[in-house]
C-alpha positions as CSV (number, residue, x, y, z in Angstrom):
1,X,110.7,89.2,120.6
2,X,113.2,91.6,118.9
3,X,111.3,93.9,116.1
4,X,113.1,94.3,113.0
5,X,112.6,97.7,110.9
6,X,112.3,97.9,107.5
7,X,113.7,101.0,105.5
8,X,112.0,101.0,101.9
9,X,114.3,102.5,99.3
10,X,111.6,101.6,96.5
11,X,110.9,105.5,95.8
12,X,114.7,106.3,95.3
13,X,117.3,103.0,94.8
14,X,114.3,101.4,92.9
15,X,114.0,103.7,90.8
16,X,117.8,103.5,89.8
17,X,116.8,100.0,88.4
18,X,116.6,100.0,84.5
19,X,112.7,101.0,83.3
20,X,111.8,102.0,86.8
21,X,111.4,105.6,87.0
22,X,108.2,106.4,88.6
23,X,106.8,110.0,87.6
24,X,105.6,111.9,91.1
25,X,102.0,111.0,90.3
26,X,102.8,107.4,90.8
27,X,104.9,108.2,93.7
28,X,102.1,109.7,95.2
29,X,99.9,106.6,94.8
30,X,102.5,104.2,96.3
31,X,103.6,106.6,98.7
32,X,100.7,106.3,101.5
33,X,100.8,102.4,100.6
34,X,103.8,101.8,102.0
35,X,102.6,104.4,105.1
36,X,99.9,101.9,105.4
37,X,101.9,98.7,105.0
38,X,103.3,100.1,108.8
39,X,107.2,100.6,106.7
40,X,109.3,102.1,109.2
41,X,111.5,104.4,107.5
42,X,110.6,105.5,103.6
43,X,113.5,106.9,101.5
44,X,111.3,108.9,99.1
45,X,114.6,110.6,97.0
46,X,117.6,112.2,97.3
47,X,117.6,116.5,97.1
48,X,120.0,117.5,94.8
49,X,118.4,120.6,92.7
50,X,115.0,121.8,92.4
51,X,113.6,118.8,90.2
52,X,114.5,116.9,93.5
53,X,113.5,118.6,95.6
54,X,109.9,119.1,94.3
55,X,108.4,115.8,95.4
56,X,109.1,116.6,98.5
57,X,107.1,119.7,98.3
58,X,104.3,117.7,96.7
59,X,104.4,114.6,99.1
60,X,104.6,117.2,102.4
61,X,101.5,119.1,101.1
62,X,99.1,116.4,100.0
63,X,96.5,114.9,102.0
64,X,98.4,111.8,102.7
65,X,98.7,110.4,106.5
66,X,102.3,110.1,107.8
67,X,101.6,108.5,110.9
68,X,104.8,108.0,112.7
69,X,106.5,107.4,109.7
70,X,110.4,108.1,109.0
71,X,110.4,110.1,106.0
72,X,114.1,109.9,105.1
73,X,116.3,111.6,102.0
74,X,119.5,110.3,100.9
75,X,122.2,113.3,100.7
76,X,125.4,113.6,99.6
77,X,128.2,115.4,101.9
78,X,128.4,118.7,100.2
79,X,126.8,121.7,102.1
80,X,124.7,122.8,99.5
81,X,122.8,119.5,99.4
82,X,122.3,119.4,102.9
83,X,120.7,122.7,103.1
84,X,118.3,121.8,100.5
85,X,117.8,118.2,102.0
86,X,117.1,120.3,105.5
87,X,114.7,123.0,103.7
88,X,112.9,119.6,102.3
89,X,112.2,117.4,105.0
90,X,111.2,120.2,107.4
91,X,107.8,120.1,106.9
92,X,107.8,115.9,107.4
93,X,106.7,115.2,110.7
94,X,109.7,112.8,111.5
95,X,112.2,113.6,108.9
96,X,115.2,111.4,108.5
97,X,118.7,113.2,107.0
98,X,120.4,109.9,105.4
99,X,123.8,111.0,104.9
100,X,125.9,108.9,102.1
101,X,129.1,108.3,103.4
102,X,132.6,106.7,102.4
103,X,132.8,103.0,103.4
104,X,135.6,101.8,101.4
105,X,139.6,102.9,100.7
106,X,138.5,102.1,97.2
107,X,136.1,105.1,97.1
108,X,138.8,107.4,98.6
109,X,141.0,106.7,96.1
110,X,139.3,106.1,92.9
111,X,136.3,107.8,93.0
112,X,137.0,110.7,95.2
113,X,141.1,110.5,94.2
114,X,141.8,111.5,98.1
115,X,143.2,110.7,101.3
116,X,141.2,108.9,103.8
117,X,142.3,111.9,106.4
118,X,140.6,114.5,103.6
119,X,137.2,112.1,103.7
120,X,136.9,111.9,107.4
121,X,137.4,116.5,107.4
122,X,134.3,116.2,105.1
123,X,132.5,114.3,106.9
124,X,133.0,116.3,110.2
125,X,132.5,119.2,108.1
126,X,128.9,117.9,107.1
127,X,128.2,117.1,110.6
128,X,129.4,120.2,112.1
129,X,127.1,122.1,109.7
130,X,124.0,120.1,110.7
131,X,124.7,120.1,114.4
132,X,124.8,124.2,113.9
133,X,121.3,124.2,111.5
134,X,118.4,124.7,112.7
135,X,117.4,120.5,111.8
136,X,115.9,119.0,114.9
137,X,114.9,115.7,112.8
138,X,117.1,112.3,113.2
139,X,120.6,111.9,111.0
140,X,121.2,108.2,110.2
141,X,124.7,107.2,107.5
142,X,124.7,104.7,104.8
143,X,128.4,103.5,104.6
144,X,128.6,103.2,100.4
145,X,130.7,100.0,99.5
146,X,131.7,99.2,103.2
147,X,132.0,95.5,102.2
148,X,135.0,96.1,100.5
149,X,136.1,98.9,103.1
150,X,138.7,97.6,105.8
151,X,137.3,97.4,109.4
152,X,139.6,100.3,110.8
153,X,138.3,102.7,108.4
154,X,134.7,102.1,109.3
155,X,135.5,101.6,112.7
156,X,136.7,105.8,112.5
157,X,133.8,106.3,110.5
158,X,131.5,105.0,113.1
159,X,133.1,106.6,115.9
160,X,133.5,109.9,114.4
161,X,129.5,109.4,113.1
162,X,128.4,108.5,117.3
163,X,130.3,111.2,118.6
164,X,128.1,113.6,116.8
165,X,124.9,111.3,118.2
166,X,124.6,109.4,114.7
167,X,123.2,106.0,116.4
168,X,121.5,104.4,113.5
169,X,124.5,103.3,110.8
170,X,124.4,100.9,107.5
171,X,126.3,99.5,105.8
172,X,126.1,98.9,102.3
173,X,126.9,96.8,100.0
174,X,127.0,98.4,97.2
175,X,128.6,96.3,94.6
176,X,126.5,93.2,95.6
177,X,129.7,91.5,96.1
178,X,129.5,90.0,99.8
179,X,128.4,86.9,101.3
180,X,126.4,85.6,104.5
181,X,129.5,84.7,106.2
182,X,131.4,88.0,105.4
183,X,128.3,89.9,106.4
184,X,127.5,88.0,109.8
185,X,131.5,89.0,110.6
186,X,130.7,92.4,109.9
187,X,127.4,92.8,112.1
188,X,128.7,90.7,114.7
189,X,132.3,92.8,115.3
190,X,130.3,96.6,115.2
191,X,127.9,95.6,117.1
192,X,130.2,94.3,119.7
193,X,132.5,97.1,119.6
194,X,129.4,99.5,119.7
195,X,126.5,98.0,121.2
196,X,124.1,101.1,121.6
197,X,124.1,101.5,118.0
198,X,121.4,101.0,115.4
199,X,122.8,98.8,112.8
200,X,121.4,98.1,108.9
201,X,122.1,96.8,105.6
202,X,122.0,97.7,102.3
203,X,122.4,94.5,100.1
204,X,122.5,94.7,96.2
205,X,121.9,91.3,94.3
206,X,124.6,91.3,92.1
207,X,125.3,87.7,93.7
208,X,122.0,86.9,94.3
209,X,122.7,86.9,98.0
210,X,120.9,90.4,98.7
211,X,118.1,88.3,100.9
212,X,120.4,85.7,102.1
213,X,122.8,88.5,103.0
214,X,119.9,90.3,105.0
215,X,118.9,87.3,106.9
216,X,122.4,86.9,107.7
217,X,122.8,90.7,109.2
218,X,119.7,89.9,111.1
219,X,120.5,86.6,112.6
220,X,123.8,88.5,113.6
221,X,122.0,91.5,115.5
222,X,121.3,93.9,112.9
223,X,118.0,95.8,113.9
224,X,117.0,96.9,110.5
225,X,116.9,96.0,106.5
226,X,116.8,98.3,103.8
227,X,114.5,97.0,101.2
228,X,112.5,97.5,97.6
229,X,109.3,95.7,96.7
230,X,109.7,93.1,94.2
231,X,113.7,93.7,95.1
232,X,113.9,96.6,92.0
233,X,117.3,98.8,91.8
234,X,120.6,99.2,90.3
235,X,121.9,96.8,88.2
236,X,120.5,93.3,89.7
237,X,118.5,95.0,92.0
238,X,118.1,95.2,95.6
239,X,117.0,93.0,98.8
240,X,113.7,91.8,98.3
241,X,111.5,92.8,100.3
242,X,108.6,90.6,100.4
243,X,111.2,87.4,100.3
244,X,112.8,88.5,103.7
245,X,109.2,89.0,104.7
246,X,108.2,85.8,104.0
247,X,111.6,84.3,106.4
248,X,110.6,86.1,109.1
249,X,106.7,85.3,109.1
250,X,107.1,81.4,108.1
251,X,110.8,80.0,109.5
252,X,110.0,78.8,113.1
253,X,113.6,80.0,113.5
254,X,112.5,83.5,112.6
255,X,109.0,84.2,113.4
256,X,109.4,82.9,116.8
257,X,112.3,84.6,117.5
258,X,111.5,88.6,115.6
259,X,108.2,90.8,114.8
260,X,107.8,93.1,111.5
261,X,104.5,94.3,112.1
262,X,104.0,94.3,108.5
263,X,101.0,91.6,107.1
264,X,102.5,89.2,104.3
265,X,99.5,89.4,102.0
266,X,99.1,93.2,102.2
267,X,102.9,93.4,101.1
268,X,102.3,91.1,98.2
269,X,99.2,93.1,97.3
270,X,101.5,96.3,97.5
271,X,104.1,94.6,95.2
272,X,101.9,93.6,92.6
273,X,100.4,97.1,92.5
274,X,104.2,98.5,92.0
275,X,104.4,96.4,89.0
276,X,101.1,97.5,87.9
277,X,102.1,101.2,88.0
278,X,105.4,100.7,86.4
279,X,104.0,98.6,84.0
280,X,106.1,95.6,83.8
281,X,105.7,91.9,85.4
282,X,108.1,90.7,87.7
283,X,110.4,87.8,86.4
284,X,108.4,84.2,86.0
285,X,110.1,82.9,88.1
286,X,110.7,85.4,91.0
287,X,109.8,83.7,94.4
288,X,106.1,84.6,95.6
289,X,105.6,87.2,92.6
290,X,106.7,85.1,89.5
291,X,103.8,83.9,87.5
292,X,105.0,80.3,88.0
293,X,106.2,81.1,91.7
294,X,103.1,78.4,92.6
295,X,103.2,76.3,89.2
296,X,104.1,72.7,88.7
297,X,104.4,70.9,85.6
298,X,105.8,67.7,87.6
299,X,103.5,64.5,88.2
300,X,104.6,63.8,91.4
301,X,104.7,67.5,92.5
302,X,100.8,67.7,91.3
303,X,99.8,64.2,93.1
304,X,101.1,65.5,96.2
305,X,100.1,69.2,95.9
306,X,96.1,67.7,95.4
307,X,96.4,65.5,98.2
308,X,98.1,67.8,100.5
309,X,99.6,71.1,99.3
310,X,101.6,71.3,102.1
311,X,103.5,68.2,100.6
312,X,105.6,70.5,98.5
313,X,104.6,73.9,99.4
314,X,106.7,75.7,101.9
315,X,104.0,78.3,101.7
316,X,99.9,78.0,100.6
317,X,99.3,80.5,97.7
318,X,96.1,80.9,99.3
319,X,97.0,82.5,102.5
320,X,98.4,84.8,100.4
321,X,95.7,86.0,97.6
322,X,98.0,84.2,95.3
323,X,97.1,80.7,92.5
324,X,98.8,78.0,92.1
325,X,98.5,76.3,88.8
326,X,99.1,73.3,87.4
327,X,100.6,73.1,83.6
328,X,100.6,69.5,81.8
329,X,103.4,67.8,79.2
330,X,105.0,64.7,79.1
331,X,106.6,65.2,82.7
332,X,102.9,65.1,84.4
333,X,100.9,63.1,86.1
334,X,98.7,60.6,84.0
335,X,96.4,60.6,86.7
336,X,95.4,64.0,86.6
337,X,94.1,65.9,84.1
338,X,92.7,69.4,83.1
339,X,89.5,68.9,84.6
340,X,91.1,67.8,88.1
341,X,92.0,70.6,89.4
């Protein structure tokens, strides 16, 4: 069975979602949680000044556990951010240097107003200064908005990225603006064309195709996902975590095919502790989290459900550490009542 990696962004692209932002108390508490969980790879910020830079500090001389835990940093291509992002995750035992790249001729031009030859100078620049540092940790890329970025350009991207032994790339979409078809193409052609690398995604909801997107990478021969719990970020958020989860440990097409190592109802616990720290409740109706995730108002919903839940439950609440509830109007069953259930 093929194991697919999860890379939690909840500590840094969650926090960019509105109402978020998590002081480093609170990142300290969720923090070892997610160590625990058995997360792969945790993106706990992105070092771009001293108020940066001090979680790291904090996180690297607590008490906490890091087992064999990526501990990865987001940082931009600009040498004075990459010496700081170095100096940070030096005293992680397996640091990880995420650099943000350009994915998309749209970025060259309108957000950087430059030439793709002047982007792909920076981004050897970048790689020649960490191939001369002293950082002996593992460099991955995030290609920002590569699904709107034409295939040669991340096709020079990627094989200017491998020839500095940059194996594990993702690609990002950034705007939340692709779809499982587009995504599958994508996945499927790099991985041809480079089959030694490590390939992820980054999928924003925008859409509402973030976790459909994912799926789709994976089913295509992506070996990772990057994720948040409760699927918090910018704008509409980001891929769920606990939803793509919940594909792999329940579809027969998944579970018999990939591993996660990661334990459903421990991740649900985890997310429901998020929400509790950030004080806020996750939408009603958000799948597994959403107060009425596991309600029924409908009559013949709540006959089946009491004779056999699996009648119209795709998953039992129960396995889980979840309710399910019933709620009664007009639409209910007149055989049932309060006291029924």
């Amino acid at each position: 069975m093929k194991k697919i990696c999860f890379f939690d962004t909840t500590l840094r692209d969650g926090e960019q979602g509105i109402g978020c932002l998590l002081s480093n108390e609170k990142k300290l508490k969720l923090l070892p949680r997610l160590i625990d969980l058995g997360v792969d790879s945790i993106e706990i910020g992105m070092v771009t000044g001293e108020d940066s830079e001090k979680f790291f500090y904090e996180a690297a001389s607590s008490n906490i556990d890091f087992k064999d835990t990526y501990i990865a940093s987001l940082c931009r291509l600009r040498p004075d951010d990459i010496e700081r992002t170095i100096l940070a995750l030096s005293r992680f035992k397996k640091p990880k240097l995420n650099l943000l790249c350009v994915g998309s001729e749209i970025h060259i031009r309108k957000k950087f107003d430059s030439t793709k030859d002047s982007i792909l100078l920076m981004l050897k620049d970048s790689l020649e200064y960490i191939a001369n540092s002293d950082y002996t940790g593992k460099v991955s890329a995030i290609l920002e908005d590569s699904s709107r970025g034409s295939f040669d350009l991340l096709e020079e991207k990627i094989e200017l990225l491998t020839a500095y032994h940059v194996n594990d790339i993702c690609f990002a979409d950034t705007t939340g603006c692709a779809t499982p078809l587009y995504i599958s193409n994508l996945i499927s052609y790099f991985k041809n064309k480079f089959p030694g690398i490590r390939f992820s995604v980054h999928c924003h909801n925008d859409l509402g195709l973030a976790v459909a997107n994912s799926i789709s990478a994976i089913d295509a021969g992506a070996d990772e996902v990057q994720v948040t719990l409760g699927g918090v970020g910018e704008r509409c958020g980001n891929a769920s975590f606990e939803e793509i989860m919940a594909i792999l440990s329940y579809r027969s097409e998944y579970k018999n095919r990939f591993k996660a190592d990661i334990d459903m109802k421990d991740l649900i616990n985890l997310c429901n502790f998020y929400y509790d720290i950030i004080n806020k409740l996750p939408h009603p109706n958000k799948p597994l989290l959403g107060k009425y995730a596991f309600s029924t108002c409908a009559g013949i919903h709540q006959n089946g459900i009491k004779k056999f839940p699996e009648t119209y439950e795709f998953i039992n609440p129960d396995t889980l550490g979840l309710e399910r509830k019933f709620y009664f109007n007009r639409l209910s069953s007149s055989k049932l009542s309060q006291q029924d259930i």
